[in-house]
BAPABA-442152 format. One record per residue (C-alpha): residue number from 1; x, y, z. Coordinates in Angstrom, 1 decimal. Layout:
<recs>
    k      xx      yy      zz
  NUM       X       Y       Z
...
</recs>
This chain:
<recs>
    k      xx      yy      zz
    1     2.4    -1.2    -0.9
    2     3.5    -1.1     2.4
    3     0.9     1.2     3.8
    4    -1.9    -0.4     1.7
    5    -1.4    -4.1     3.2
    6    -0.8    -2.5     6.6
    7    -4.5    -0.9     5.8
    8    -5.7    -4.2     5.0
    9    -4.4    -5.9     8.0
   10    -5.2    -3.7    10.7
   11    -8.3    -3.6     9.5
   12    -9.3    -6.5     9.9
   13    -8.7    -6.2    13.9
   14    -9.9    -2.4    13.9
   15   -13.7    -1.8    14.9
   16   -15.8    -0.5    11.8
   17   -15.9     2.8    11.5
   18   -13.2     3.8    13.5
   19    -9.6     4.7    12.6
   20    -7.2     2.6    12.0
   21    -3.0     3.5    13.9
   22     0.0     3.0    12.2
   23     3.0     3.6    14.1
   24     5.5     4.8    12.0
   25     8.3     2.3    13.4
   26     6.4    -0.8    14.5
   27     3.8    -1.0    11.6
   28     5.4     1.0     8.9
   29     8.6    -0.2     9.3
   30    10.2     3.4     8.9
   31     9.6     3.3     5.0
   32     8.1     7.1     4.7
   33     9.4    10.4     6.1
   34     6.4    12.1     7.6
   35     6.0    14.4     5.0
   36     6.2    11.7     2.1
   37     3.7     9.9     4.4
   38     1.6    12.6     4.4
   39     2.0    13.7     0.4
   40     1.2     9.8    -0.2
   41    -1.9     9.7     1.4
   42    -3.3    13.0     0.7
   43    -2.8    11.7    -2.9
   44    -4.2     8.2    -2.4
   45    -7.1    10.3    -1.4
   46    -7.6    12.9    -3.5
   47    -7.5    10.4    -6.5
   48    -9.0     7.5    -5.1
   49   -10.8     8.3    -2.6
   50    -9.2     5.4     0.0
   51    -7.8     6.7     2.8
   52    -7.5     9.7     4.8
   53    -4.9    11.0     7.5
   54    -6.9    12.3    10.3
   55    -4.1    12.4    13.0
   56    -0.3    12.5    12.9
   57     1.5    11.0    15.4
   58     1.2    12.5    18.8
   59     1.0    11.3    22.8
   60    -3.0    10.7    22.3
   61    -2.8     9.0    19.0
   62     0.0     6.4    21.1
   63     2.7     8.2    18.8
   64     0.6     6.7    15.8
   65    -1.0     7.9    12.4
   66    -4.3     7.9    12.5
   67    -5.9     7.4     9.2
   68    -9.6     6.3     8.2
   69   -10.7     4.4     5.3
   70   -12.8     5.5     3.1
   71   -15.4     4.3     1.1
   72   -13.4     3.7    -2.7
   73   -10.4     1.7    -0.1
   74   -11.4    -1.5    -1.8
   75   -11.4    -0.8    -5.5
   76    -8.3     1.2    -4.9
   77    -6.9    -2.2    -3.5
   78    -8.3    -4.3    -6.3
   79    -6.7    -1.6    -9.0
   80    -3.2    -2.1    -7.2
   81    -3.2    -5.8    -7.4
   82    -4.2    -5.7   -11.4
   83    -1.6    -3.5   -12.1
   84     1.0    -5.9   -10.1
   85    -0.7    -9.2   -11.5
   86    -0.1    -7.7   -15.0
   87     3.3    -6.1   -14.0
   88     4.3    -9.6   -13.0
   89     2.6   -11.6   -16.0
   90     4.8    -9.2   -18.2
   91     7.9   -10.1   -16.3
   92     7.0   -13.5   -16.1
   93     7.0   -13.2   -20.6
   94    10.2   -11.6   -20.4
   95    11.9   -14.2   -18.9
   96    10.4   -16.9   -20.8
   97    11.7   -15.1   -24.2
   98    15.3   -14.4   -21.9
   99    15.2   -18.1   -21.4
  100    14.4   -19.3   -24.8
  101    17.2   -17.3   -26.1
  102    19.7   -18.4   -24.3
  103    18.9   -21.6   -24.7
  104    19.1   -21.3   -28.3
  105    22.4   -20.7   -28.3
  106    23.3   -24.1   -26.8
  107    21.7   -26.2   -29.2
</recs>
């Protein structure tokens, strides 16, 4: 999630239709390799159609990625947070039950 609500913010601040830089330190915080960057996105955009890495790192790209969004970015983004909101809804049952449980014990 990392790289997706990096996405989000930068592009917010990035002009429409160009691409949006992530430097792999500053923005990205040093959480991928380059090639487990590279095998994320090429899968986030072969199945989703989201995003696309159009430049690695270099002098000209400001030692940034370079990586455009593409038109399914949004659903993509609104799949990720169902899956969380129900991942956390479940967790949030779990406890409840763990709670009740234990509780019982003590009365």
């Amino acid at each position: 999630m990392v790289f997706i609500n990096r996405l989000l913010d930068e592009r917010e601040v990035t002009e429409d239709g160009k691409p949006i830089g992530l430097h792999p330190a500053n923005d990205l915080n040093n959480h991928y390799t380059p090639m487990d960057f590279i095998q994320m996105v090429e899968k986030i955009e072969k199945e989703h159609n989201a995003a696309r890495l159009i430049a690695m790192p270099t002098d000209q790209t400001y030692n940034k990625y370079m990586v455009e969004v593409l038109p399914d970015f949004d659903s993509y983004v609104q799949e990720l947070r169902k899956i969380l909101l129900n991942i956390l809804i479940g967790l949030a049952k779990s406890l409840k039950l763990v709670n009740r449980q234990s509780l019982s014990q003590y009365q």
